[in-house]
Structure formats: structure tokens, C-alpha cells
C-alpha positions as CSV (number, residue, x, y, z in Angstrom):
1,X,41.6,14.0,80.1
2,X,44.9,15.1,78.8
3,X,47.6,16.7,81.7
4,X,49.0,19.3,80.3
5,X,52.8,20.1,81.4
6,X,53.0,22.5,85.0
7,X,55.1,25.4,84.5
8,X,57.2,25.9,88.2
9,X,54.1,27.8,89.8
10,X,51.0,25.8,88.2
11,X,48.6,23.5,90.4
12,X,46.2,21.2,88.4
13,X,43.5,21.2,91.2
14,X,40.8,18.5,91.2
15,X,37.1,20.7,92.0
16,X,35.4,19.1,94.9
17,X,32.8,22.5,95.3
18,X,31.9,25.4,93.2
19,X,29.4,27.6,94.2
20,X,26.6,29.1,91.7
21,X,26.5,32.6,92.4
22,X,24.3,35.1,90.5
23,X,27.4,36.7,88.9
24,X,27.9,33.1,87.6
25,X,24.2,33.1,86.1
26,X,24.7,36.6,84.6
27,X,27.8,35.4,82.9
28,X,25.8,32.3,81.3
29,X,23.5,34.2,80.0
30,X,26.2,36.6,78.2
31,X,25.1,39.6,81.1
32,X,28.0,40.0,83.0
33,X,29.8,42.3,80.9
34,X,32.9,40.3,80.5
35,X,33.8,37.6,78.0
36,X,36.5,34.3,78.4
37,X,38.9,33.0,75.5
38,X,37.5,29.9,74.0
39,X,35.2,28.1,75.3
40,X,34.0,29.6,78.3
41,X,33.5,27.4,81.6
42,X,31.4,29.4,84.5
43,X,32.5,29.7,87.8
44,X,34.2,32.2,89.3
45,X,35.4,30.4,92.6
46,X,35.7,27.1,94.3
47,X,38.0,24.2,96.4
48,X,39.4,21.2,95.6
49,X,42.6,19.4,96.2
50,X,45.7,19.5,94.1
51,X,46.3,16.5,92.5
52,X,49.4,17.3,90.7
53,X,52.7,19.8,91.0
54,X,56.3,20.5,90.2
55,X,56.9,20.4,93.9
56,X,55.5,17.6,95.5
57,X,54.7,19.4,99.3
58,X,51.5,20.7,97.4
59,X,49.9,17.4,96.4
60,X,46.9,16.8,98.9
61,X,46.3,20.2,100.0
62,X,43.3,21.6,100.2
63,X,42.5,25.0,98.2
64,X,40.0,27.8,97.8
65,X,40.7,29.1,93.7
66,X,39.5,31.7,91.7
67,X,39.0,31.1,88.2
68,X,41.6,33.3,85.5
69,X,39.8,34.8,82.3
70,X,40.6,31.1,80.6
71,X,38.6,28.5,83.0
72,X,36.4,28.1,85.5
73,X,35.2,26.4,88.4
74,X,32.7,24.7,87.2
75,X,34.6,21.7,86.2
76,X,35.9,18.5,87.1
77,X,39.6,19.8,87.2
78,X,41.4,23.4,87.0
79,X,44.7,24.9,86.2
80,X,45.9,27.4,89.0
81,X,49.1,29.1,90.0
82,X,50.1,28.8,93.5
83,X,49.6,32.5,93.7
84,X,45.8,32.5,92.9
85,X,44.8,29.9,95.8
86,X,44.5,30.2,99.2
87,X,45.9,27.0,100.8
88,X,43.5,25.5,103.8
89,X,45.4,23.4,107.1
């Protein structure tokens, strides 16, 4: 896997859970009414741990993420901003 550079506010976030929800399921199947760039990977939310960041007080923490229109949760690894987690004690 290939680490791509972090801008200042970017968290590359290693997915421990990812729920399937039915909105997931209707997305799969192309019935959600929405399409992603690219490939698309499903999942629409999710935790893990960031594993990687400009500034090194996030590395370790624990995050709830929702997926942006170009990923998804459903994968070993994400790319976040610290504005679209919720950080967990």
C-alpha cells in the first residue's frame, strides 16, 4: 500500500469496524441514488485508529469516520480530515 502525502488536516486511519448498513447494500447494488468517483468502496461509517499525521498528538487515537464521496469504510485503511472524525478518550 502506497502512503500518500497528508495535507496539514488529513488522518490516514487504519479501519478496525465498519458496520453494513442497508444504505450500504443499496449503494452496492447501484440503489442508493448517489454515485462515488472511481472506484467506489462501500461504507458509509466506521472506527479505527490513526496511524499516521502531520501532528503527531493524533497518532493512536481512536476515531468514529464517515466516509467522503471518494472512499469508504469498507477497507483496510481510510483517508480523513480531522474535521470529519469524532475523536474517542
Amino acid at each position: 500500500m502506497s502512503i500518500p502525502e497528508l495535507g496539514q488536516a488529513d488522518l490516514l486511519i487504519k479501519m478496525k469496524y465498519a458496520p453494513v448498513n442497508p444504505s450500504d447494500l443499496f449503494f452496492y447494488q447501484g440503489k442508493y441514488g448517489i454515485l462515488k468517483e472511481g472506484f467506489p468502496v462501500v461504507g458509509f461509517e466506521g472506527s479505527g485508529v490513526v496511524i499516521k499525521s502531520r501532528d503527531p498528538k493524533f497518532i493512536g487515537r481512536k476515531v468514529s469516520v464517515s466516509a467522503n464521496m471518494s472512499n469508504g469504510t469498507h477497507a483496510t485503511h481510510i483517508l480523513s480530515s480531522i474535521r470529519e472524525v469524532i475523536f474517542w478518550p
